[in-house]
Every structure is written in C-alpha cells, then in structure tokens.
N, C-alpha and C positions, 0 to 999 in steps of 0.2 A: 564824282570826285570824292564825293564822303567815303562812299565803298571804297574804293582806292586806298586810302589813307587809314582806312579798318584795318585794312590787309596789310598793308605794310606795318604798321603798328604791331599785328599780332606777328609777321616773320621777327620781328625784333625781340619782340617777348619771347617768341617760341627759342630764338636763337641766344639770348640770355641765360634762359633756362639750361639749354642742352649746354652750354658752355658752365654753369654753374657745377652741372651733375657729374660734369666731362673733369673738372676740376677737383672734384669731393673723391672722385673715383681714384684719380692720380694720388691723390692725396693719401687714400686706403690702401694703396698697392706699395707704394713707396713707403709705409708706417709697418705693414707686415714684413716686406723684403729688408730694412733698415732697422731694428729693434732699435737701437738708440733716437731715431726721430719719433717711434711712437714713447719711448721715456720721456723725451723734448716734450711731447705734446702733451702729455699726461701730468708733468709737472706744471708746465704753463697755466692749465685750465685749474690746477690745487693751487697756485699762487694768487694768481687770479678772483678765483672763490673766496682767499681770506683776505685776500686787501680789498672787494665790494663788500664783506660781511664786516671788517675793521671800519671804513669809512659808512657804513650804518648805521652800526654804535655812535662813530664820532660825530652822527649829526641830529642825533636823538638828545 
C-alpha cells in the first residue's frame, strides 16, 4: 500500500513538473512571436525589482 501511494505521489509530481515546463515553454514562444508581451514582461519584472528594493529601504 506504501508502494502504491510512492507511485502515485511521484506521477503527480512528475505531472506537475511537465505541466510547469509545458507552461514556461508557452510562455517563450508566445514572448518571441508577440514582441510587445515580452516588453510586458520585461517591464513588470523592472517595476517589480524597484517596489521590493523601495519597500527594503522602507523597512530598514
């Protein structure tokens, strides 16, 4: 029964995984074909960076 529940355990991680990569993948193909989603992206992640590095400051 332990075995069992190994297994199934790891098809769920395995299947996790593949859907995570499946997803990142989508995400690359659609940021190349789309130039303004990878501008999206690129800005989000600069905006992002200075309101964690602002609220750093602010709590120092």
């Amino acid at each position: 029964m332990k075995k069992l529940l190994r297994i199934f355990a790891a098809v769920f991680i395995y299947a996790g995984i593949l859907a995570g990569c499946m997803a990142a993948l989508l995400l690359l193909i659609l940021m190349v074909r789309f130039p303004p989603l990878l501008i999206a992206v690129v800005l989000s992640g600069w905006i992002f960076s200075r309101l964690r590095n602002a609220s750093d400051k602010k709590s120092d």
